[in-house]
C-alpha positions as CSV (number, residue, x, y, z in Angstrom):
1,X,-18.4,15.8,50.5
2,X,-19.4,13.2,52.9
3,X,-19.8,9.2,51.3
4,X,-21.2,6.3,52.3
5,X,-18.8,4.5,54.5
6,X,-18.7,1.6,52.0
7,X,-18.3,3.4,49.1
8,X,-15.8,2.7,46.1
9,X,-14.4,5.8,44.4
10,X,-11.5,7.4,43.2
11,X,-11.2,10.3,45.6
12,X,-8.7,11.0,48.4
13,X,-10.1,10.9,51.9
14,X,-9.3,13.0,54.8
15,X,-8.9,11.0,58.5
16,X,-10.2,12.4,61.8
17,X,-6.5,13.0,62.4
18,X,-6.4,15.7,59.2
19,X,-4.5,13.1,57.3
20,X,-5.3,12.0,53.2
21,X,-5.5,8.9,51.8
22,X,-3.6,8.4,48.4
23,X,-4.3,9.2,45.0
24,X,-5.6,5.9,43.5
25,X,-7.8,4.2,40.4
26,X,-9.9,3.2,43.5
27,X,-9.3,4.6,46.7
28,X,-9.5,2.5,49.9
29,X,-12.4,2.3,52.1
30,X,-11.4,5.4,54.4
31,X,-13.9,5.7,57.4
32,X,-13.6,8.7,59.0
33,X,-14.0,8.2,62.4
34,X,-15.2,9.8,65.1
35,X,-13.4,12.2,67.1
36,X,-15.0,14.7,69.2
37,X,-12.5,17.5,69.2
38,X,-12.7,17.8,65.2
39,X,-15.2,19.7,64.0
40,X,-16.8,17.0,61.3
41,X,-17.9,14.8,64.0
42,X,-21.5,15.1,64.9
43,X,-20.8,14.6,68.5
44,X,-17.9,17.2,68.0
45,X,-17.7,18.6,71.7
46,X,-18.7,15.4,73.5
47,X,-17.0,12.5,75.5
48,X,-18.0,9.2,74.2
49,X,-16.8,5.4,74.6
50,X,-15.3,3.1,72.3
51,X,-18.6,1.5,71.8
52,X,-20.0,5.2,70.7
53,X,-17.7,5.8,68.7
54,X,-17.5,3.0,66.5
55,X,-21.4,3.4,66.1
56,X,-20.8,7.3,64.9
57,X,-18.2,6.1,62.4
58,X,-20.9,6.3,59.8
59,X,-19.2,8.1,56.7
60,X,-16.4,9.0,54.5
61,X,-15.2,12.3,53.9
62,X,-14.1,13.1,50.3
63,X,-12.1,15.8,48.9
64,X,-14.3,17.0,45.8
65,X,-13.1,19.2,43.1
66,X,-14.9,19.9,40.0
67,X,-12.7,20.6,37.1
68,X,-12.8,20.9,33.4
69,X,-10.5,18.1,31.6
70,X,-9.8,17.5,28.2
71,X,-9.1,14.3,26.2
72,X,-5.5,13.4,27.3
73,X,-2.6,11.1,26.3
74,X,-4.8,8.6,24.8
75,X,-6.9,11.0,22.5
76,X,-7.9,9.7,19.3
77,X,-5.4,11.0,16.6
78,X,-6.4,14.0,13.5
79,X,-9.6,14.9,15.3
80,X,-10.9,11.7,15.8
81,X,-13.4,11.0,18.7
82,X,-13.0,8.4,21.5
83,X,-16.9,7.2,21.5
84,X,-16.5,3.9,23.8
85,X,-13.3,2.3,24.9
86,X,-11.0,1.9,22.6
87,X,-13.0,2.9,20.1
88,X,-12.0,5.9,17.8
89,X,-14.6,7.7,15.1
90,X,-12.4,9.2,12.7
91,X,-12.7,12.1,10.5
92,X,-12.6,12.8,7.2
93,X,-9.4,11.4,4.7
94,X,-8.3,9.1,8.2
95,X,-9.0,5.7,8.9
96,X,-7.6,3.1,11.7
97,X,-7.8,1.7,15.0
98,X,-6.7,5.4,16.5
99,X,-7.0,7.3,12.9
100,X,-3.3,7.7,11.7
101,X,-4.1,5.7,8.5
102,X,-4.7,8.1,5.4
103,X,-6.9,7.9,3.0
104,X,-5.8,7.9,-0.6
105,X,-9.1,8.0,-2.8
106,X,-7.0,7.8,-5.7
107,X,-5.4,4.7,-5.0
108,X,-6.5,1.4,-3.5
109,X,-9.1,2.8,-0.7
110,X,-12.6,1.8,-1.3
111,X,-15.0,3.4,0.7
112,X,-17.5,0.5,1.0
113,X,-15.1,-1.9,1.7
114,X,-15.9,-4.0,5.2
115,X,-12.0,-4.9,6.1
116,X,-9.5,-2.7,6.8
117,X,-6.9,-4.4,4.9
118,X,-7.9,-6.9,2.2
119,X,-6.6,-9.4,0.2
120,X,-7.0,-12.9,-1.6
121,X,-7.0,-14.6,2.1
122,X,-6.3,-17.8,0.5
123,X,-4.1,-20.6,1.9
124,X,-1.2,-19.9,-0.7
125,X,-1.3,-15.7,-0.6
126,X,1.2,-15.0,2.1
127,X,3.4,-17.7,0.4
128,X,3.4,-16.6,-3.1
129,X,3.9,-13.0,-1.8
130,X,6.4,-13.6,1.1
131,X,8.9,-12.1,-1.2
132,X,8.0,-8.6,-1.2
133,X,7.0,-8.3,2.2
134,X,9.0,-6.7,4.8
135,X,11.0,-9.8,6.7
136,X,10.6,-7.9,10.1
137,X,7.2,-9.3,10.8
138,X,5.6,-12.8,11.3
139,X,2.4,-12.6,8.7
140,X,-0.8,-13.9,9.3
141,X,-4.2,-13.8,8.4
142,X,-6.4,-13.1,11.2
143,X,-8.5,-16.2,12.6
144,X,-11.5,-14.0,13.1
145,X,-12.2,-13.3,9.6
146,X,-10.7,-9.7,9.3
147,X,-8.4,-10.3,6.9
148,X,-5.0,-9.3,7.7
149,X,-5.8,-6.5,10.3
150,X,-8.2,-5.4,13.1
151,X,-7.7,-8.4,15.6
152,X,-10.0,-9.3,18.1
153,X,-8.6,-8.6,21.5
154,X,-8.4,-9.0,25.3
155,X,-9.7,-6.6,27.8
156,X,-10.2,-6.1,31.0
157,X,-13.5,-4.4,31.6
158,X,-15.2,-2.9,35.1
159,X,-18.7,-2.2,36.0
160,X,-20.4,-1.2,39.2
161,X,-22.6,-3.4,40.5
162,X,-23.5,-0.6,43.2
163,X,-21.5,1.9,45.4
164,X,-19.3,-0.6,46.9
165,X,-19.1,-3.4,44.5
166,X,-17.1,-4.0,41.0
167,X,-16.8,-6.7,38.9
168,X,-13.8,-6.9,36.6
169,X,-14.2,-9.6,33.5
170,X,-11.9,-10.3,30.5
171,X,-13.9,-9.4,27.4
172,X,-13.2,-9.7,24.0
173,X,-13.0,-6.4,21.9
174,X,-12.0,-5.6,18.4
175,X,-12.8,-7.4,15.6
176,X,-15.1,-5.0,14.3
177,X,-15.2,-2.6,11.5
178,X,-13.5,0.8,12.5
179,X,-16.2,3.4,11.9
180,X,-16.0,7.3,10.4
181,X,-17.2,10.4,12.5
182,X,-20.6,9.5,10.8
183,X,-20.6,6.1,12.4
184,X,-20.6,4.2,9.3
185,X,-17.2,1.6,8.2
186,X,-14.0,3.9,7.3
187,X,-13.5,1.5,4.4
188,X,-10.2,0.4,3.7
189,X,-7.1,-0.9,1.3
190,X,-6.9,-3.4,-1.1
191,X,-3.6,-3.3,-2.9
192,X,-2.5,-4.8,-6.6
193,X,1.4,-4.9,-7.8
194,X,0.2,-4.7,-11.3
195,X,0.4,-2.0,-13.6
196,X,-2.9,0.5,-13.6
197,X,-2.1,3.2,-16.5
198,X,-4.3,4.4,-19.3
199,X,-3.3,1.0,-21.2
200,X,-4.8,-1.0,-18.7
201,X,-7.0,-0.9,-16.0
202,X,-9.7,-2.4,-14.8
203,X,-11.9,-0.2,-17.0
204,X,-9.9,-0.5,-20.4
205,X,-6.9,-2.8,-21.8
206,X,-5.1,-1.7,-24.6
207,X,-4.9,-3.6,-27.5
208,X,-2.2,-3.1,-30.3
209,X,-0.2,-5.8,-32.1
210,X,2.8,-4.7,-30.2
211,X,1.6,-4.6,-26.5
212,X,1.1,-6.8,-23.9
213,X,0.1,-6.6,-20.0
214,X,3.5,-7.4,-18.0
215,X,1.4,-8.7,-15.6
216,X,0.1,-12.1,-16.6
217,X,1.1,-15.3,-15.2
218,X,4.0,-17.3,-16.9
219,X,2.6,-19.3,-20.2
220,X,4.3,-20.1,-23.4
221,X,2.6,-17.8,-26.3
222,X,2.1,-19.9,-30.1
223,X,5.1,-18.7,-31.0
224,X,7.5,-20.5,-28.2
225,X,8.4,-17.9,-26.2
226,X,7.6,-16.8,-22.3
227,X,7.8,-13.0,-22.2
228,X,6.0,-13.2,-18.2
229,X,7.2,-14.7,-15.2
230,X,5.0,-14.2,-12.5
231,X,4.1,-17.3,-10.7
232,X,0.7,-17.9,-8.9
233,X,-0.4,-14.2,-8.9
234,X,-3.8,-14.6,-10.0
235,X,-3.2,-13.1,-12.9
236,X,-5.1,-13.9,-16.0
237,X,-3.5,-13.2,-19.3
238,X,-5.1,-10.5,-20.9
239,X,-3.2,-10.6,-23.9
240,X,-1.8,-13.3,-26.3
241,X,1.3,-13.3,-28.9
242,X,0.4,-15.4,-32.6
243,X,2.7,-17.9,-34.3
244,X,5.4,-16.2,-35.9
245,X,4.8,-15.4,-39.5
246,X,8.6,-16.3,-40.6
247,X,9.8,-19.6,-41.8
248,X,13.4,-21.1,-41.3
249,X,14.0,-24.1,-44.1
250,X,17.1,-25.9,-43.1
251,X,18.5,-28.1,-46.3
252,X,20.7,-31.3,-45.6
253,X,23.0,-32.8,-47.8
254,X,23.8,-36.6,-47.5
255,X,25.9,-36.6,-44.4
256,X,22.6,-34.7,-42.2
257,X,25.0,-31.7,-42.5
258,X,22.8,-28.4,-43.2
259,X,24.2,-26.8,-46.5
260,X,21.9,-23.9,-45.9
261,X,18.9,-21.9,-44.4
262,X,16.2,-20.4,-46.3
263,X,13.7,-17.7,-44.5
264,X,9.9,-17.9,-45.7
265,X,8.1,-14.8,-44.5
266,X,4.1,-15.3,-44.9
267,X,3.2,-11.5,-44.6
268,X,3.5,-8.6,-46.2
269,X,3.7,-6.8,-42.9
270,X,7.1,-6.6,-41.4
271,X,5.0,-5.6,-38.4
272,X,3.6,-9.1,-38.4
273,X,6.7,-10.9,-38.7
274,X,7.5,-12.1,-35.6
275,X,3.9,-12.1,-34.2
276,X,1.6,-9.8,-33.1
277,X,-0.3,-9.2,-29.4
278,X,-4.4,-9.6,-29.0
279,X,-6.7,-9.4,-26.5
280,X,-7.9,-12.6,-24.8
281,X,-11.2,-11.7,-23.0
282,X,-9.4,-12.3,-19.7
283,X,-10.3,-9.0,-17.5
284,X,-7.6,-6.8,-15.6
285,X,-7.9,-8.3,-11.9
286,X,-5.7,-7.2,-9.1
287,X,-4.3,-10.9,-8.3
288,X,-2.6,-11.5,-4.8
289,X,-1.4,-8.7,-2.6
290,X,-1.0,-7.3,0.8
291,X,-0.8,-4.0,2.1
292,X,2.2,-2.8,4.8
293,X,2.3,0.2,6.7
294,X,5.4,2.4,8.0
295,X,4.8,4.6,11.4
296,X,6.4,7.8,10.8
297,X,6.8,10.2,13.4
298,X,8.7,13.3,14.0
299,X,10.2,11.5,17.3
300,X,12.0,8.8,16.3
301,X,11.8,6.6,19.4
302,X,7.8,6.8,19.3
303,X,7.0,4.1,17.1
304,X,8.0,0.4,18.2
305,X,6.3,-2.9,16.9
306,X,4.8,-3.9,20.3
307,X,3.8,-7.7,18.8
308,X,7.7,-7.9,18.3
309,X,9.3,-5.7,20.7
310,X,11.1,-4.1,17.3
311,X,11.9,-0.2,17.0
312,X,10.1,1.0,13.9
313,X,12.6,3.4,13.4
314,X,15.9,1.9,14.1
315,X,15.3,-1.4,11.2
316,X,12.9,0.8,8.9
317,X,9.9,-1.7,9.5
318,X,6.8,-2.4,7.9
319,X,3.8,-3.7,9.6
320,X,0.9,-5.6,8.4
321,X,-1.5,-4.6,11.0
322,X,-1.2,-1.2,12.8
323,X,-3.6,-2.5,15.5
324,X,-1.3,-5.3,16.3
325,X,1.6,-3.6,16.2
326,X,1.0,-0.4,18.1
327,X,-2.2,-0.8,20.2
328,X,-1.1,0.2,23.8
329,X,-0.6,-3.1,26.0
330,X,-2.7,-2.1,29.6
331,X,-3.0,-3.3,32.5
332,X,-4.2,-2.0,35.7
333,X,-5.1,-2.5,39.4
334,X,-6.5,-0.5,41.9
335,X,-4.0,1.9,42.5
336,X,-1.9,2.3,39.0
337,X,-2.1,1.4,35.4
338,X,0.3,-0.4,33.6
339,X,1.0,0.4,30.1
340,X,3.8,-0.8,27.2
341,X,3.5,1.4,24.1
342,X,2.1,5.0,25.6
343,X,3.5,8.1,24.7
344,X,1.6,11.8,24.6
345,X,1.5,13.9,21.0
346,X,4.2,16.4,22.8
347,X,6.6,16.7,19.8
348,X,4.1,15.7,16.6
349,X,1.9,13.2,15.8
350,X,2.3,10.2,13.7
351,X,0.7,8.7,10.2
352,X,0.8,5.5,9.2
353,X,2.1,5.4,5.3
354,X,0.5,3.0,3.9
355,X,2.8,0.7,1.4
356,X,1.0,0.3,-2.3
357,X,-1.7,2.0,-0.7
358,X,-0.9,3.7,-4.5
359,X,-1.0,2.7,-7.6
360,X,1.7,1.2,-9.3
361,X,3.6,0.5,-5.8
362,X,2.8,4.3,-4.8
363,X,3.1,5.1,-1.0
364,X,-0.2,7.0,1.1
365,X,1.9,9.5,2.9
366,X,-1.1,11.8,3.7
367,X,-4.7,12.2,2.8
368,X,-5.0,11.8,-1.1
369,X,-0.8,12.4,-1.3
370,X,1.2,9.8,-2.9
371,X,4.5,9.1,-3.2
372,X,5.1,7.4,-6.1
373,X,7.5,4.4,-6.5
374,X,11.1,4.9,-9.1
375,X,9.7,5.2,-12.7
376,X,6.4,6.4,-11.4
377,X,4.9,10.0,-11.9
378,X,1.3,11.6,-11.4
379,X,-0.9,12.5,-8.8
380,X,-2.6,8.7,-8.7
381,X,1.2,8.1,-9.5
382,X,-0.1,6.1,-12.9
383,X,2.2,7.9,-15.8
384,X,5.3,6.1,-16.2
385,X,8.8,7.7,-17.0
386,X,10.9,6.8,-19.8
387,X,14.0,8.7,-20.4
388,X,14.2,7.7,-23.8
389,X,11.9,9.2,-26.1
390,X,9.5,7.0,-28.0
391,X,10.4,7.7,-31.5
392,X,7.4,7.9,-34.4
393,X,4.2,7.9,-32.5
394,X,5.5,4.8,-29.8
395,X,4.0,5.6,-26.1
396,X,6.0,5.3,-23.1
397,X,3.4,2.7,-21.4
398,X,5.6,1.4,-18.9
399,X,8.9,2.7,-16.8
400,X,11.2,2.8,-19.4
401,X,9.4,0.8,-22.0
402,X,8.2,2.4,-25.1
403,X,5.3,0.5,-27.2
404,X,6.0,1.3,-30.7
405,X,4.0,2.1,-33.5
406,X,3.3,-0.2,-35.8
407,X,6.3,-1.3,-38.1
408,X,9.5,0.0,-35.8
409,X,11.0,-1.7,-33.0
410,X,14.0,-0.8,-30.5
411,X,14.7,0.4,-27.3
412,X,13.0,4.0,-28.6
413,X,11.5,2.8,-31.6
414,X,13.8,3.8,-33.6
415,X,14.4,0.8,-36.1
416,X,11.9,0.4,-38.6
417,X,10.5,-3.3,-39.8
418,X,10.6,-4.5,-43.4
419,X,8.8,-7.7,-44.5
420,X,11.2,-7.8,-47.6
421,X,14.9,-8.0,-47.8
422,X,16.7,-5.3,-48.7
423,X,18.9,-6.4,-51.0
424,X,22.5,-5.7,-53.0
425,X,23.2,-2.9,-49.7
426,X,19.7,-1.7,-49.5
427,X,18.2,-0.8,-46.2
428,X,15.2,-0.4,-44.6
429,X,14.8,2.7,-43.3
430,X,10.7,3.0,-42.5
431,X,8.3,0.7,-41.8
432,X,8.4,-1.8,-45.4
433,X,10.1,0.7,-46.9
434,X,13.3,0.0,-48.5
435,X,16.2,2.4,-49.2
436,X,18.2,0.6,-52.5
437,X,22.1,1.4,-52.7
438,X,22.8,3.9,-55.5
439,X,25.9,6.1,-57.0
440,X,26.2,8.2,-59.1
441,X,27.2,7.2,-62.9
442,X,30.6,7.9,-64.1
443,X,30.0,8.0,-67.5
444,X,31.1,11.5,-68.7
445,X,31.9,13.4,-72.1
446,X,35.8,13.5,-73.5
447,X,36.1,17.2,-73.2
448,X,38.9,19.0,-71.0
449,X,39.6,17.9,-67.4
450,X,37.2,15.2,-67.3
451,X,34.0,16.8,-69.4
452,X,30.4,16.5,-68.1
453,X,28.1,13.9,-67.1
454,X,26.7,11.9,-69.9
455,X,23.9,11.5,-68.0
456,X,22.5,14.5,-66.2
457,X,19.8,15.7,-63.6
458,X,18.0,18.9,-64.6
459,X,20.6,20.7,-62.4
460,X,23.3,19.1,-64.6
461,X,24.5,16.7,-61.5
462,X,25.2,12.9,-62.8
463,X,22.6,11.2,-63.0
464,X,22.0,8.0,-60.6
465,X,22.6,4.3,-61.3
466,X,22.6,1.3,-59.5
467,X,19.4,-0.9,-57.5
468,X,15.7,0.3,-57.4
């Protein structure tokens, strides 16, 4: 194909004397000049002068194949489309900068949420929650406004001014809301460490005299004691322990030495002895949080944290921001591109688990799949485990915690509560319920090798004497 002989473009040339130009982004201006014995010249056959000849050197000739291509090594990942530079549109149960993120609907994804990755974004959140982030990354929150994810980003961009002019400009990209295949936001994550069962949630807390969120920040209840200790989490307390209902009289004699204790016990209840747990009004809120991610792939030396020149694989490292971290660095000239970061999908692709991305510290390992953290079970990974049983009627409401039933206590709820003492041996054995300490009587007749019973029970065993 025959060009202009100023023209900018990316093909090879061939020279009067049969010779190519290289392969190049942009090829050099490659005149092909005149030279009557070959067979492209149009005085082909003729003697001219220097003079001529420079005047006939009017063209390029360009090597011209037309081919059918595919997208390549930088193809937008689990069907995703490449719809402007850099610029993925992801499908369905993906989300990200090159859509490797999966979506877990049953965990923290919202679908109408603007940021990628969301939280508090207040001046004290990467403080307070510095100690459950992975230490292999410097955190930030992003000075654009997006949170803690999808920077904005330099870019060299090109346009042609006309066939033999380009202008190259650093722009600014990113920044943005990802979008879906549909064009519209992909949503994103917004994490909580707190519990989310079928006690409590953000639709329902569960209120029973002997339960009580986990999750609250640190304050002393009425009856002196802390049972949380959570520090600047943003947790409200949803429930609050009463005065206990037991009195402890100490008596002094007249050296201030006590001579003894009395208990007082102001209910009837041995439920209510110690206290009991209400509701405060306070809502379930999801307090201070911030979502990691883990690149998995099936080849290990894939995945490297370009913002700290760290291998993902060798130190098991979380990222905060995908984008940062694994965004190919590029530069390029006219002849080659420069890259840090590339790699082709030969030998698997790679997802981007995304770290209490689940409920209850559950893992997104793959569209609406969750791996659940220890003492965690479920699909939405929201049923706790207790390998104790919950003896009469308790619930197993968090990892190894039962919530007993009114009147029993313990580790399974297997010691019962009495409001009363049990007294001369008694003991309680259900809930106010006391079992008193009897024998049989040893009164019996004078006859032959010891008689009978006195006193007897229908079936003619001794009767029973001794505390009711």
């Amino acid at each position: 194909m025959e060009l202009r002989s100023d023209a900018i473009t990316w093909y090879q040339y061939l020279s009067e004397n049969d010779s190519l130009s290289p392969h190049a982004r942009y090829s050099n201006v490659s005149v092909f000049n005149d030279n009557p014995s070959r067979e492209w010249s149009p005085m082909f056959g003729k003697i001219l002068n220097s003079e001529q000849q420079a005047e006939l050197s009017d063209r390029q000739l360009a090597l011209v194949q037309m081919v059918k291509v595919i997208q390549g090594k930088y193809t937008c990942a689990n069907g995703g489309l490449c719809i402007a530079p850099d610029t993925c549109s992801c499908q369905n149960g993906w989300i990200g900068f090159d859509c490797r993120t999966p979506v877990c609907d049953q965990g923290y994804y919202r679908a109408g949420q603007r940021l990628f990755v969301q939280g508090m974004n207040d001046e004290i959140e990467l403080q307070v929650f510095q100690h459950f982030l992975s230490q292999n990354q410097t955190y930030r929150l992003d000075p654009s406004g997006n949170g803690y994810a999808n920077p904005v980003y330099e870019a060299v961009s090109e346009r042609f001014v006309d066939t033999s002019r380009i202008i190259r400009k650093t722009e600014k990209r990113g920044g943005k809301p990802y979008v879906s295949h549909e064009l519209q936001p992909q949503g994103g994550y917004e994490c909580s460490l707190r519990a989310y069962t079928k006690w409590e949630s953000p639709r329902f807390l569960f209120e029973h005299p002997n339960y009580f969120s986990r999750y609250m920040d640190t304050k002393t209840e009425e009856d002196g004691d802390v049972y949380t200790y959570w520090n600047n989490m943003s947790w409200g307390a949803t429930h609050k322990k009463s005065g206990s209902f037991v009195l402890k009289e100490s008596s002094m004699n007249v050296s201030g030495v006590s001579k003894s204790d009395r208990m007082f016990i102001y209910t009837n209840n041995g439920y209510q002895m110690h206290g009991v747990w209400t509701l405060t009004g306070h809502s379930w809120t999801k307090g201070r949080c911030i979502i990691e991610f883990k690149r998995v792939c099936h080849d290990p030396l894939k995945p490297k944290d370009l913002e700290n020149n760290l291998s993902v694989s060798e130190r098991n490292i979380f990222v905060q921001d995908p984008d940062l971290a694994f965004r190919t660095r590029r530069t390029f000239d006219d002849h080659k591109e420069y890259s840090i970061g590339e790699w082709s999908n030969d030998g698997g692709e790679c997802i981007d688990h995304v770290i209490r991305g689940c409920f209850n510290n559950g893992t997104c390992v793959a569209p609406n799949v969750c791996q659940c953290a220890d003492g965690w079970t479920g699909y939405d990974c929201t049923i706790p485990v207790c390998k104790q049983i919950c003896l009469h009627n308790g619930n197993c409401t968090f990892p190894g915690i039962c919530t007993c039933e009114k009147g029993w206590t313990g580790h399974d709820c297997s010691e019962p509560l009495c409001s009363q003492e049990c007294n001369n041996g008694g003991k309680c054995i259900a809930p106010d319920t006391c079992k008193c300490k009897q024998w049989e009587t040893i009164w019996r007749d004078g006859r032959k090798d010891g008689g009978v019973p006195l006193y007897q029970k229908p079936s003619g065993d001794p009767q029973m004497t001794g505390w009711t």
